[in-house]
C-alpha positions in Angstrom: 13.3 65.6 29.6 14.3 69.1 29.0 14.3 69.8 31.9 16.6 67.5 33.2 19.0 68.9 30.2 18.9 72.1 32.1 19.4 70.9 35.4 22.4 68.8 34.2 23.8 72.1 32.5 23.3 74.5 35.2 25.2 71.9 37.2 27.7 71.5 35.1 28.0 75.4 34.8 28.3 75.4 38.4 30.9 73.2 38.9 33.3 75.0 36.4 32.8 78.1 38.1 33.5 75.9 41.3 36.7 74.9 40.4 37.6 78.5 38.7 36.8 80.1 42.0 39.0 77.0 44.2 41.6 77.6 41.9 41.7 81.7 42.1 41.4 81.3 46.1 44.7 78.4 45.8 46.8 81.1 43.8 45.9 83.7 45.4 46.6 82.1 48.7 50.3 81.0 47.7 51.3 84.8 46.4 50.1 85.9 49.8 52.4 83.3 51.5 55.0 84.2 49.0 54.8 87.9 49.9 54.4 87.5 53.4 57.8 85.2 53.6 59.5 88.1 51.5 58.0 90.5 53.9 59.9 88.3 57.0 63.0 88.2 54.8 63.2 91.6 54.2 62.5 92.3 58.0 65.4 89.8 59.0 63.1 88.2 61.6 60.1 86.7 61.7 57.3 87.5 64.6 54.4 85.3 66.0 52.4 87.2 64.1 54.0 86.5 60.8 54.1 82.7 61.9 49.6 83.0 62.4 49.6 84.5 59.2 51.3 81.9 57.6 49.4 79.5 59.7 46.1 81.1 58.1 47.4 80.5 54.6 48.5 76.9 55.2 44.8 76.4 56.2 42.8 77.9 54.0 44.9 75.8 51.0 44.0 72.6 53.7 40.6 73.6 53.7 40.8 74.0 49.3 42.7 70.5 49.4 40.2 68.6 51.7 37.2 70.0 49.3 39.0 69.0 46.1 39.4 65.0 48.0 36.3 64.5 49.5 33.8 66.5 47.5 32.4 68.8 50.6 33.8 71.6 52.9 33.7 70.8 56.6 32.2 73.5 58.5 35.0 73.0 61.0 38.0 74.6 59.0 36.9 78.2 58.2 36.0 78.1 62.3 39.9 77.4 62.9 40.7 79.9 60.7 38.6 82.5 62.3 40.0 81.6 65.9 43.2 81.8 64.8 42.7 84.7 62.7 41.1 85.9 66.1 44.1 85.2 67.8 46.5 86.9 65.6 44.1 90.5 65.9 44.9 90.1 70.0 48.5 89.1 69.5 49.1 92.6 67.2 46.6 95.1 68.9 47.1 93.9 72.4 48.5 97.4 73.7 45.3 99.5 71.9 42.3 97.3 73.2 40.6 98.0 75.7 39.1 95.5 78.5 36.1 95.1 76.6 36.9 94.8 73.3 39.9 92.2 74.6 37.0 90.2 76.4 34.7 90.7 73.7 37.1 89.1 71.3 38.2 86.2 74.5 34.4 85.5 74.4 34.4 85.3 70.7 37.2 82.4 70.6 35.5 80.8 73.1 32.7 80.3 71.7 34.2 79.4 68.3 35.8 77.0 70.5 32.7 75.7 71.8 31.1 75.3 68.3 34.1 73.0 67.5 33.1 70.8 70.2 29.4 70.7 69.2 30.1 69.8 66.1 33.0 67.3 66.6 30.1 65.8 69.1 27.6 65.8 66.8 29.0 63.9 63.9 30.6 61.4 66.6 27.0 60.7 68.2 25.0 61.6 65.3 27.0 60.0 61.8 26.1 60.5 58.6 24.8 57.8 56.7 26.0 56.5 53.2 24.0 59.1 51.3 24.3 62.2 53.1 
């Protein structure tokens, strides 16, 4: 008996600092799109790279949004934001990598790439069931 008490208040306890630490990541994701659109307006233009930024942002508050509907945090969403964010690191150092370093981080995307397909395969020929 007591210790289901504790279990129930750890959980509980867990789930407030949960939705504390969904919360911090959902603000501090909006100032960081809010600065970076300042950042573009007081440029007067706005770059691809400025665009994948944005992009990054709009995903992680997806990723925050899909957690708070369905209760759990596809593996697939931080993956898209680390090819993207992947992508944005070759779009602005380009001109200072070298050959390896710009294959090293090719390869990388790739295989982030290829992880997205296992995955997406796996839960279409393996499904969860009711209570997983």
């Amino acid at each position: 008996m007591k210790q289901n008490v504790v279990s129930s208040m750890a959980l509980s306890i867990l789930g407030i600092i949960e939705h504390v630490g969904l919360a911090v990541i959902t603000i501090a994701t909006v100032i960081a799109g809010i600065g970076e659109v300042q950042v573009m307006i007081d440029a007067g233009q706005v770059t691809l790279a400025d665009l994948l930024l944005l992009f990054l942002y709009l995903e992680i508050l997806a990723m925050v949004g899909l957690y708070y509907r369905s209760g759990k945090l596809p593996v697939r969403f931080p993956i898209y934001i680390a090819i993207v964010a992947l992508a944005r690191y070759l779009i602005l150092d380009m001109k200072n990598l070298d050959q390896w370093r710009l294959l090293g981080v090719a390869a990388a995307i790739l295989l982030l790439a290829v992880a997205v397909l296992a995955i997406r395969y796996g839960h279409a020929r393996y499904p969860y069931g009711d209570g997983e």
